[in-house]
N, C-alpha and C positions, 0 to 999 in steps of 0.2 A: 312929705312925699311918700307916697307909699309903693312897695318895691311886688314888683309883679314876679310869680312865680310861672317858670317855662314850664309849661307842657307842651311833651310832643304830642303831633298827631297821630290819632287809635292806627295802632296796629293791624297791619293785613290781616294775620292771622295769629297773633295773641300767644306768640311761642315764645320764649326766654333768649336772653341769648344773642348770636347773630343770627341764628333761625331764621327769623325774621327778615334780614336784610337777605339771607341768601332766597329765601321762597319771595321778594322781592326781585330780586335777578333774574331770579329764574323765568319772572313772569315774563321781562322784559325779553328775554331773549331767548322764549319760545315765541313769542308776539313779532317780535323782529325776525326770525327763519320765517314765520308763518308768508310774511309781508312780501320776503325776497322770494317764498316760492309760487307767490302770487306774478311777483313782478317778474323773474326771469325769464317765462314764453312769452311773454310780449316785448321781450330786447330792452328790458330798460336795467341801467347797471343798480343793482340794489344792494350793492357798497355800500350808499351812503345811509342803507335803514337800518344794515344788521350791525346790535349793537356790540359783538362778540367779546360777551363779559365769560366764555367756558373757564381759561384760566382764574379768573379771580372766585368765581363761582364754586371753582373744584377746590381750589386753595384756601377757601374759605370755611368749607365740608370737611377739609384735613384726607382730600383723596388724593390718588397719588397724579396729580397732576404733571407732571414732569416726567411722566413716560409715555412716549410717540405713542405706544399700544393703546394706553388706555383715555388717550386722548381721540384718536380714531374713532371707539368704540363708543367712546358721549359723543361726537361728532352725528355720528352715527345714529343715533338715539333718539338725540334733538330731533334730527329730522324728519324719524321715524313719529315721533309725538308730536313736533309741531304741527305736523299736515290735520292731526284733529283738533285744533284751535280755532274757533268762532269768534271773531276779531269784534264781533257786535254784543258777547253774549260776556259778559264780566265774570258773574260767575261761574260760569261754564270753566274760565279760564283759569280760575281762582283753584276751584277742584281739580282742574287738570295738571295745573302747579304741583299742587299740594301731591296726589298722583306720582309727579315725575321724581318729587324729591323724597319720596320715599322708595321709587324702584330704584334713585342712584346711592340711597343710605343700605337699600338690602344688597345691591352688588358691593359695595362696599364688604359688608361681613363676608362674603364669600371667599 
């Protein structure tokens, strides 16, 4: 019998690391804000889209997630970014990941 070797599936975007799993999240949960601020003027509760991975995502970056302040200001941010996400357009979405995870790596240095 011969013994089969795993391979994952190709990488989003080919980073080292958890890079990858976090510009993974990040897609997910600029794609889910985008969703909820579609759905909110039409009264539909969209709780149940947003998938609010911010804590693990920031905890992940090694940002300082555990301060109300700078949880606000990603809060913040998100929202600010998600509203240019094209729910149809992959790469679009893909670039704009990639985008948001480096404006939160330069606040970071800051």
């Amino acid at each position: 019998m011969e013994k089969k070797v795993f391979s994952p599936p190709p990488s989003l975007f080919n980073f080292r690391g958890n890079t990858d799993m976090v510009l993974f999240l990040l897609q997910k949960e600029l794609r889910g804000v985008r969703i909820c601020q579609l759905f909110n003027p039409l009264g539909v509760n969209s709780d149940l889209f947003y998938p609010n991975l911010g804590i693990l995502i920031l905890s992940l970056m090694k940002l300082p997630h555990q301060s109300e302040e700078f949880i606000a200001w990603y809060e913040k941010k998100l929202e600010k970014w998600s509203a240019k996400v094209d729910l149809e357009n992959n790469a679009a979405l893909a670039e704009l990941t990639l985008q948001f995870y480096y404006f939160l790596r330069y606040r970071q240095l800051k």
